[in-house]
C-alpha positions as CSV (number, residue, x, y, z in Angstrom):
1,X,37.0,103.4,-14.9
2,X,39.8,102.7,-12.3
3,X,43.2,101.8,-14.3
4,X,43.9,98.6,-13.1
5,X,47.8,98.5,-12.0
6,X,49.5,95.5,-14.6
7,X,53.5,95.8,-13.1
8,X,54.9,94.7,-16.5
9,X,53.5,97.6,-18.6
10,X,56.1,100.6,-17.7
11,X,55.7,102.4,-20.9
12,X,54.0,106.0,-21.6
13,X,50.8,104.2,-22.1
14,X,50.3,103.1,-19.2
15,X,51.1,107.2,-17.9
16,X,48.3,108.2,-20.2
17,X,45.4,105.8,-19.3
18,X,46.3,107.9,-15.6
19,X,46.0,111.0,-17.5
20,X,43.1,110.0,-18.8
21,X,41.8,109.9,-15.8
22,X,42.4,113.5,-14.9
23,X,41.0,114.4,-18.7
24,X,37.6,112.7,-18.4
25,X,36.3,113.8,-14.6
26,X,36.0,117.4,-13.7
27,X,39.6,117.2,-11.7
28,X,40.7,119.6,-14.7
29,X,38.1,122.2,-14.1
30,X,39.0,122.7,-10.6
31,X,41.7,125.1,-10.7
32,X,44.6,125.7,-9.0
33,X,42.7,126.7,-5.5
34,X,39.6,124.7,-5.3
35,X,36.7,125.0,-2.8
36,X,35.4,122.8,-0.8
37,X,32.5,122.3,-2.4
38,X,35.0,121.4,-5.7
39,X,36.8,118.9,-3.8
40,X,34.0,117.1,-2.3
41,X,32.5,116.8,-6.2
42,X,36.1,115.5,-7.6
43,X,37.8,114.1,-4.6
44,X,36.3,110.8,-5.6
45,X,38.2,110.8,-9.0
46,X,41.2,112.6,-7.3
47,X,41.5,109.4,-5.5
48,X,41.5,107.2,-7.8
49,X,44.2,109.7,-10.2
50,X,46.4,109.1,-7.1
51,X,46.1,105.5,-6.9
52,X,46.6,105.1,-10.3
53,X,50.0,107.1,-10.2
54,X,50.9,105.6,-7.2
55,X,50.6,102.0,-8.5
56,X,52.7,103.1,-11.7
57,X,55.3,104.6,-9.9
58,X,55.6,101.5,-7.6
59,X,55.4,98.9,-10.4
60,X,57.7,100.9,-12.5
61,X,60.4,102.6,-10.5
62,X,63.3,100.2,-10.6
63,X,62.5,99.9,-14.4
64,X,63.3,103.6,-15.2
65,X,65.9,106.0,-14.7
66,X,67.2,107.6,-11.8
67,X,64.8,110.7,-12.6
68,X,61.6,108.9,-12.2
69,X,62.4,108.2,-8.8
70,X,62.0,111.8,-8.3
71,X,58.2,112.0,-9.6
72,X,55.5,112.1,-6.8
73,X,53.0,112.8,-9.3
74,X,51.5,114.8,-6.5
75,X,49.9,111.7,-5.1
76,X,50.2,112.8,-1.2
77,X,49.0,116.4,-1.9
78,X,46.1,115.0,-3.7
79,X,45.5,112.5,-0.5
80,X,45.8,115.3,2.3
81,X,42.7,117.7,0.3
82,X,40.8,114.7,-0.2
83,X,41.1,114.0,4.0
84,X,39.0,115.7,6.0
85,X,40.1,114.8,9.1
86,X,43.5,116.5,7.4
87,X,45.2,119.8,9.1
88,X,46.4,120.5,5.9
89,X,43.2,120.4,4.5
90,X,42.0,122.2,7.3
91,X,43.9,125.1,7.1
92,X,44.1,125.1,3.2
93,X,40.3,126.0,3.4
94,X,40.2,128.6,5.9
95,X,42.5,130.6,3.6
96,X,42.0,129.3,0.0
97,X,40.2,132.6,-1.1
98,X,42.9,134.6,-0.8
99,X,45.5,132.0,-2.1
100,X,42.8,132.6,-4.8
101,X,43.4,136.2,-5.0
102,X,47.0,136.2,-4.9
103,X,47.3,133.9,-8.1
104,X,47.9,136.4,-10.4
105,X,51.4,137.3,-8.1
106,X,51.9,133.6,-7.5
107,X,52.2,133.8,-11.6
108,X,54.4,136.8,-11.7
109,X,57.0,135.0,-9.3
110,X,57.6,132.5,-12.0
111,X,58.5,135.0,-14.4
112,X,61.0,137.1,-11.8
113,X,62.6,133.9,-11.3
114,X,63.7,133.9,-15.2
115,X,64.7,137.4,-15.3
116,X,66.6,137.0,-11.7
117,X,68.7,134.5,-12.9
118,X,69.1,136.3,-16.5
119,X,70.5,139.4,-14.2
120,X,72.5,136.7,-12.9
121,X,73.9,135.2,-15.7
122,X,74.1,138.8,-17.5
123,X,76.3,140.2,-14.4
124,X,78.4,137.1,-13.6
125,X,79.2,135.3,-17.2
126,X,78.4,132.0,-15.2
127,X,75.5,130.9,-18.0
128,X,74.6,127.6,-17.7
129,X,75.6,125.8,-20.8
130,X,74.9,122.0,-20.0
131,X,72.5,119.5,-21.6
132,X,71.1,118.4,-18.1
133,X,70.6,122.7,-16.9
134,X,71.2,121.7,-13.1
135,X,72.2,124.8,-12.1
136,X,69.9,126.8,-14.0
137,X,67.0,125.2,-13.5
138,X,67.3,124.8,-9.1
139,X,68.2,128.7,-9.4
140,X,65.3,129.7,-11.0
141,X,63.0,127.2,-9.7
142,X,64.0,127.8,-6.1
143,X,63.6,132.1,-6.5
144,X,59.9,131.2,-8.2
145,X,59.3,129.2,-4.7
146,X,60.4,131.3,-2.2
147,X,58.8,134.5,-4.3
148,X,55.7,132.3,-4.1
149,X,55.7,131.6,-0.7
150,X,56.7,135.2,0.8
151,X,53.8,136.9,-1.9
152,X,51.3,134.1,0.4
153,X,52.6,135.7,3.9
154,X,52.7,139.2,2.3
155,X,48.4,138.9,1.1
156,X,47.2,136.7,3.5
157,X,49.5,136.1,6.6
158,X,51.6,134.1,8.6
159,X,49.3,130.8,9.1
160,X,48.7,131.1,5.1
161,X,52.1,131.3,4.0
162,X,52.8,127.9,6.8
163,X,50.1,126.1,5.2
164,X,51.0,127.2,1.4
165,X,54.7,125.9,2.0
166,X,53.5,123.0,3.7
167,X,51.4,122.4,0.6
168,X,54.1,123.3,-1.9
169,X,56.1,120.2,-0.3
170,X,54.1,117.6,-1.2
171,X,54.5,118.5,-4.9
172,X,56.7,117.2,-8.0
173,X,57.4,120.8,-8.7
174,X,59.0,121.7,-5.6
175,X,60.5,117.5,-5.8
176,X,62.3,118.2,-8.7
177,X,63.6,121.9,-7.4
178,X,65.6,119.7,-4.7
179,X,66.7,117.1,-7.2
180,X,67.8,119.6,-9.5
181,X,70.0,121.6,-6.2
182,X,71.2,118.4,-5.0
183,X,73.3,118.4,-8.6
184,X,74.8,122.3,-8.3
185,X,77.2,123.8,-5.5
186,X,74.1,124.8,-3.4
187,X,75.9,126.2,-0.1
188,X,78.2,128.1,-2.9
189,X,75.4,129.9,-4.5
190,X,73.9,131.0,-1.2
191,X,77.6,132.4,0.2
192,X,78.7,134.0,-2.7
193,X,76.5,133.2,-6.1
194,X,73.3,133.7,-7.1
195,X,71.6,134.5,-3.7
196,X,74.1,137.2,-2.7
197,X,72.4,139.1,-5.9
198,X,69.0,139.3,-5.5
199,X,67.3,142.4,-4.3
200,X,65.1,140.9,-1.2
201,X,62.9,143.5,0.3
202,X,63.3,143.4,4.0
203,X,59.9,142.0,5.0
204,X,60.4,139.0,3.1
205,X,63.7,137.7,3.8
206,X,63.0,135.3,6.5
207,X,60.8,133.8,4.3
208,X,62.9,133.2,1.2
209,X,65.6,131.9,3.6
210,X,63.0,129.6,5.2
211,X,62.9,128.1,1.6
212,X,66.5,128.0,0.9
213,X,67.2,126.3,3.8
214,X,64.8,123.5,3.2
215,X,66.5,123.5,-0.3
216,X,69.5,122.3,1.1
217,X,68.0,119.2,3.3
């Protein structure tokens, strides 16, 4: 049942009839690297997820805060696995097995980017002690990226890691990462802050500065 798109109904309601969506179809059992088998079985409801966040973000967005703005409720990233005449999708497939066997790393970087910027905090006394955690928040988020994206080049190469951050940029997560930089001292913490005391092995520092860079467009 498609949600049908009403423009005056803004509230979380109207959010959970497009979760709904994702609860009743077999989108949830798909997994975080699905096949293409799995997205030729759900791609049909993926579409219609997308539509139905789309039309809720459009209808809604100059009747919520600035934040909402940021949401992309992952609608383009759902599109491009859904093409098939997509390179993204393309190139996602040739190499989703080993994203698949790289997911318990992709897990761990999430947790390094908590204890990085504990070190951080722990060596610097610069704890982040705002309501809104800015500063805290793109630190950590933006580590747990770029960990994520060198572990993809480091277990299954350079077209994987191109196609995994191409991937990663289509999503809220890595949406709300820049939204939350674009509120901190960003070129600061990269000269002389946060960056400047991380312990990046050798082989993987082109690729975490690939991600801070984009960080700061």
């Amino acid at each position: 049942n498609e949600v049908k798109a009403t423009g005056d109904n803004c509230g979380d309601d109207r959010l959970t009839k497009c979760e709904n969506l994702y609860r009743t179809s077999d989108i949830n059992k798909l997994g975080p690297f699905p096949t293409e088998e799995g997205l030729d079985r759900t791609c049909p409801d993926l579409l219609k997820l997308a539509k139905c966040f789309e039309d809720f973000s459009n209808d809604c967005k100059d009747k919520k805060g600035d934040m909402f703005g940021v949401y992309t409720f992952d609608v383009k990233f759902m599109r491009e696995l859904c093409n098939k005449k997509s390179s993204i999708r393309y190139h996602y497939l040739k190499i989703a097995g080993c994203f698949g066997k790289a997911e318990m790393h992709l897990s761990d970087c999430r947790d390094k980017g908590s204890a990085a910027y504990e070190h951080y905090v722990e060596s610097t006394g610069n704890a982040d002690d705002t309501d809104e955690k800015y500063h805290q928040s793109c630190l950590q988020s933006a580590y747990g990226l770029a960990c994520s994206v060198s572990e993809i080049e480091a277990s299954c190469g350079y077209t994987a890691y191109k196609a995994f951050f191409e991937m990663e940029k289509m999503r809220d997560s890595v949406a709300f990462t820049k939204y939350f930089c674009s509120h901190i001292d960003l070129e600061e913490e990269i000269r002389s802050g946060f960056f400047t005391t991380l312990q990046i092995p050798e082989n993987r520092k082109r690729v975490f500065d690939e991600v801070i860079q984009y960080m700061r467009k």
